[in-house]
C-alpha positions as CSV (number, residue, x, y, z in Angstrom):
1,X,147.4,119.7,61.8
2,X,147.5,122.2,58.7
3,X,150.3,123.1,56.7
4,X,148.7,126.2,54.8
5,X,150.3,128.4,51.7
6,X,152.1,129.9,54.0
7,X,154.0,126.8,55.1
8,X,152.3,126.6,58.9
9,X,151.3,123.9,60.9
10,X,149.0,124.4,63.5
11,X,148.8,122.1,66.4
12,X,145.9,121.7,68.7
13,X,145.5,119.2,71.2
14,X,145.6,118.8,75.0
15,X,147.8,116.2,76.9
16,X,150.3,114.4,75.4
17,X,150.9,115.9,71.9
18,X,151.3,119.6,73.6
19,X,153.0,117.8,75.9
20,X,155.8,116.5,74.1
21,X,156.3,120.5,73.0
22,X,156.8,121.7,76.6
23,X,160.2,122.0,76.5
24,X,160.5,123.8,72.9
25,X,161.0,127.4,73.1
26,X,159.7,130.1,69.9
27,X,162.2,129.7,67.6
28,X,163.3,126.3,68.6
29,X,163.8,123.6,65.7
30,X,161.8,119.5,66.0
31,X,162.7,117.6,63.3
32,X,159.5,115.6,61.5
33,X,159.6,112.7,59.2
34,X,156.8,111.4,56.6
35,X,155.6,108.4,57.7
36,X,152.8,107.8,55.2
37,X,151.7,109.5,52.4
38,X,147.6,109.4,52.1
39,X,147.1,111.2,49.0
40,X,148.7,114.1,47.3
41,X,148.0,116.6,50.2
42,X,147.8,114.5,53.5
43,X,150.5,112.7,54.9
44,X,151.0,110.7,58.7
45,X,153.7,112.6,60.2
46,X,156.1,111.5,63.0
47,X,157.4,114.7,65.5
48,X,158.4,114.3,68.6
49,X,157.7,110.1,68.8
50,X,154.0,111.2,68.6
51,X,152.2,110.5,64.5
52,X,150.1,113.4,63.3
53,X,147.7,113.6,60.5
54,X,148.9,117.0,58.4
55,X,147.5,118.9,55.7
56,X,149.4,120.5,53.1
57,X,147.4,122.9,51.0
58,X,150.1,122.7,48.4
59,X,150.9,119.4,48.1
60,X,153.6,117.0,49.8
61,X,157.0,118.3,49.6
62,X,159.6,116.5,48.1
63,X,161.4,113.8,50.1
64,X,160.1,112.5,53.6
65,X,162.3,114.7,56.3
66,X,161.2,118.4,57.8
67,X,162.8,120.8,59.9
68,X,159.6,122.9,62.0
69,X,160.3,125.9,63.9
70,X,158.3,126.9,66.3
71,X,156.7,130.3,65.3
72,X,153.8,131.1,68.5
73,X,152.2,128.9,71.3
74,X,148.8,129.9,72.6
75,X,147.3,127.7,75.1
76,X,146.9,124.1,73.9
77,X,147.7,125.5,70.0
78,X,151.1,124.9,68.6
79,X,152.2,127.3,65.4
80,X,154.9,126.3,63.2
81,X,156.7,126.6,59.8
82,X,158.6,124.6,57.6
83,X,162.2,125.6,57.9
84,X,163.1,125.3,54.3
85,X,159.9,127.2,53.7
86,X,160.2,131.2,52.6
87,X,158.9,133.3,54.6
88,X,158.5,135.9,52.2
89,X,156.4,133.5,49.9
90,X,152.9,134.2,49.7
């Protein structure tokens, strides 16, 4: 998982991690929470009772609770963005 400059996530994965997405429509909110912070631009994410390893190009943000919406799903990849993010921010 990636959170880029844009504020995406990408998901890839087969079984039980694109599993636990099935039900979540585009647009659809999952709540996330910050489980561990590795260094100043990983952190061990928990969504959907599953932990994920994420990227963020710009650094943690602030506090350990997210809000991702569910932007595209292609096969066993999973696109989302931070709900708080801008999407008008570059």
């Amino acid at each position: 998982m990636r959170i880029d400059n844009t504020a995406t996530i990408t998901v890839t994965g087969k079984g039980g991690l694109v599993e636990a997405f099935r039900s979540l429509k585009k647009g659809g909110e999952i709540s996330a929470r910050i489980v561990e912070r590795i260094d100043a631009h990983r952190a061990v994410i928990e969504v959907a009772g599953r932990r994920i390893t994420a990227g963020f190009v710009r650094g943690l943000p602030p506090g350990n609770l997210l809000t991702l919406v569910l932007e595209k799903r292609s096969g066993a990849t999973l696109v989302f963005r931070l709900a708080t993010a801008d999407p008008q921010a570059a």
